[in-house]
N, C-alpha and C positions, 0 to 999 in steps of 0.2 A: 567797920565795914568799908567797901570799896565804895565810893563817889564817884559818880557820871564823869565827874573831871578825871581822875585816877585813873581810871578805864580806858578813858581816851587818850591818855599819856600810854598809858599800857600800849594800846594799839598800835600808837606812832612806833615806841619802842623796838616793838616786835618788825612792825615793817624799816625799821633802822637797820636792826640785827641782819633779817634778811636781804636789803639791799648792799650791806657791806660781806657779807657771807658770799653773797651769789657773784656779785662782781669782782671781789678778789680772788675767788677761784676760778673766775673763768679768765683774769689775766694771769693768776698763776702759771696755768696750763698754757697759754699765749707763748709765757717766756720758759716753764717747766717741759712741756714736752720735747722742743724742737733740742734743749740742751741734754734731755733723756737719751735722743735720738742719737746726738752726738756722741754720748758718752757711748754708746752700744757700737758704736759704726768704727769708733777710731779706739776701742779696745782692742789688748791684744789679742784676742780671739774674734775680732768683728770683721767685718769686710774688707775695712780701710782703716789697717793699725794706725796710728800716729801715737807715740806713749809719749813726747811732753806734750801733746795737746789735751789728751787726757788726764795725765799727771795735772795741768795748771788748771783746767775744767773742775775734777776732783775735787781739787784741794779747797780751791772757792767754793764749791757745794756741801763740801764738809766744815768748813768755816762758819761759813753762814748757817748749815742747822745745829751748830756746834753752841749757838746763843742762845740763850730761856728768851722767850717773847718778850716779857716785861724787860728785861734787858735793852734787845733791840728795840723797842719801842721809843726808850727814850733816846737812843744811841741816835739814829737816822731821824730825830726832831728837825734837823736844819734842811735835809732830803725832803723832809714833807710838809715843811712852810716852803719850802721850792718849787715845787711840781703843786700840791694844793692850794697854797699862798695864807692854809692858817694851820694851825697844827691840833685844832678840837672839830668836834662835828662827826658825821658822820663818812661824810667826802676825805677828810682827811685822813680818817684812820684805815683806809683803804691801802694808802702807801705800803704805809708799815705791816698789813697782813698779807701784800703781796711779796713782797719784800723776804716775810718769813715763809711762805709757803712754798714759791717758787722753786727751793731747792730741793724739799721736801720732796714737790711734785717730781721733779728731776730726778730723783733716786726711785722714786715709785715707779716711774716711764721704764728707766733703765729694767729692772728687776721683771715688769713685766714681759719686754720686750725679749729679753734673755730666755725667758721662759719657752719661746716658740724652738719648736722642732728644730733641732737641726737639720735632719733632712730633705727639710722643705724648703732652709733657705740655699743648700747646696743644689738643691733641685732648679731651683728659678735662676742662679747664677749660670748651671751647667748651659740653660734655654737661652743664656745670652741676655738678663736684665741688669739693666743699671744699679747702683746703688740707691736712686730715687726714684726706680719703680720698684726694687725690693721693699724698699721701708712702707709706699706707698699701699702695694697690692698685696706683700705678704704679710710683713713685720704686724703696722698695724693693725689688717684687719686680721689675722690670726691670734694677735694679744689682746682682740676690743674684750673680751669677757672680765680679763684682767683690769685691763684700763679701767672700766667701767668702775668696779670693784674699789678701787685705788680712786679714783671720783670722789667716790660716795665717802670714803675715810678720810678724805682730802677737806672734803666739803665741813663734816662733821667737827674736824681738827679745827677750821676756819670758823668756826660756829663758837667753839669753845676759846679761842681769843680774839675772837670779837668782845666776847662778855669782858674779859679780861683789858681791854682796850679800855673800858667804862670807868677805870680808875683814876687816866686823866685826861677825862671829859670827851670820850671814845663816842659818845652816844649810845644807843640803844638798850636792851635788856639789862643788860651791864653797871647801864649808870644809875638804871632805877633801884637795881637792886645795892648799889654802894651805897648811893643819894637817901634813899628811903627806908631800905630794907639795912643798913649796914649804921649809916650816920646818925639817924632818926631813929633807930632801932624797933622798927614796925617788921615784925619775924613776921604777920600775913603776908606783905609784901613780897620779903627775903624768899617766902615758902615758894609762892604761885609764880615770879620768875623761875627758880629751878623748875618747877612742875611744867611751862612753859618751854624750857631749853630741852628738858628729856623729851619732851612731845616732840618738838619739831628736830633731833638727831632720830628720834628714829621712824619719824616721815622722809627724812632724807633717805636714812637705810633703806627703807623700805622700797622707795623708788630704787634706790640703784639694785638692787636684790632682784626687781623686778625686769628693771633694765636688762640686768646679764639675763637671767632667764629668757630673755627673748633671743638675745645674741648668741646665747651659748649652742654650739653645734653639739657639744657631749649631749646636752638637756633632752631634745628635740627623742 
C-alpha cells in the first residue's frame, strides 16, 4: 500500500513533471515560433524569399529533431551545467526539453502558418501591409486554431520526455517511476505513474481541443 510519505513524493513529483512541461514549452514557442515565422517568410513561396537563409535555418531544424531525446540529453550536459549550473533537478532538465522541442515547435509554426489562405495574404499585401503587419494581423491570427492545436501536441510531446528525463535524475514522474517503480520493482508504483501521465495528456488535450473550439471561426 501507498504511505502518507509516497503520496507526498508523488505529489511533488507530479508538480515536478508539470513545472518542467509547462515552462519548456512555453520557452520552446519563445524560441519555435519566431523561427516558424522565419521559415514561412523567407521561403520560396513567402513574402520575402531568402533560400540560404532558409536552407541554413532548415538544416539546423532538421538536425536537431534529427536526435532521439535520450541522445540529446546527454549530448548538451556541458550546455546545461552552464546555463543551470547543475545538470539533475528539475530546473536543469528544462534545458535539454527546450532544446528538443524548439525545433519541433518551429516545423509545427511553419506548417501551420502555410496553412492560411493564400488569398488572404495576397489580399493584405495588395492593401499595402508590411511583412510584420501580415504575420501579425493575418498569418497569425488566421493559423491561431492551428497553433493552438500544435500546443496542445507540443505540450504533450514535452510531458512524455520529461518522464524520460527521470533516467538521469530528471526529477519528477519519471524518476519515481525508474527509482521505485523500475529499480525497486514495485509494479503499483510503475502502474499509477502511467495512470497518472495518461490523466494529465489528456487534461492537456483536452484544454487545447477546447481552446481551438473557441478560436475556431469554421466552429462558430
Amino acid at each position: 500500500m501507498f504511505t502518507p510519505e509516497m503520496l507526498l513524493l508523488m505529489g511533488e513529483a507530479l508538480l515536478e513533471t508539470l513545472f518542467m512541461t509547462l515552462v519548456s514549452a512555453a520557452l520552446a514557442y519563445v524560441l519555435g515560433l519566431p523561427l516558424g515565422v522565419v521559415l514561412v517568410v523567407t521561403d520560396a513561396d513567402g513574402v520575402r524569399p531568402r533560400a540560404a537563409l532558409n536552407r541554413v535555418l532548415g538544416t539546423i531544424v532538421n538536425a536537431l529533431r534529427s536526435v532521439p531525446f535520450l541522445i540529446l540529453l546527454f549530448t548538451v550536459i556541458p550546455v546545461t551545467r552552464f546555463i543551470a549550473g547543475t545538470t539533475v533537478g528539475a530546473g536543469a532538465t528544462i534545458v535539454p526539453l527546450t532544446i528538443a522541442a524548439a525545433p519541433f515547435v518551429a516545423r509545427m509554426v511553419e506548417g501551420s502558418l502555410k496553412e492560411v489562405d493564400r488569398g488572404v495574404i495576397e489580399a493584405s499585401l495588395s492593401m499595402g501591409a508590411s511583412v510584420p503587419q501580415l504575420v501579425w494581423r493575418v498569418l497569425l491570427p488566421e493559423a491561431l486554431p492551428s497553433l493552438i492545436n500544435g500546443a496542445a501536441i507540443a505540450t504533450t510531446t514535452l510531458l512524455g520526455y520529461s518522464a524520460m528525463a527521470g533516467i538521469c535524475g530528471g526529477g519528477g514522474l519519471g524518476a519515481i517511476a525508474i527509482n521505485y517503480g523500475y529499480y525497486r520493482r514495485e509494479t503499483d508504483v510503475m502502474l499509477v505513474m502511467v495512470v497518472i501521465l495518461i490523466l494529465v495528456v489528456q487534461a492537456f488535450q483536452f484544454i487545447g481541443e477546447r481552446a481551438v473550439r473557441r478560436v475556431d471561426k469554421r466552429i462558430r
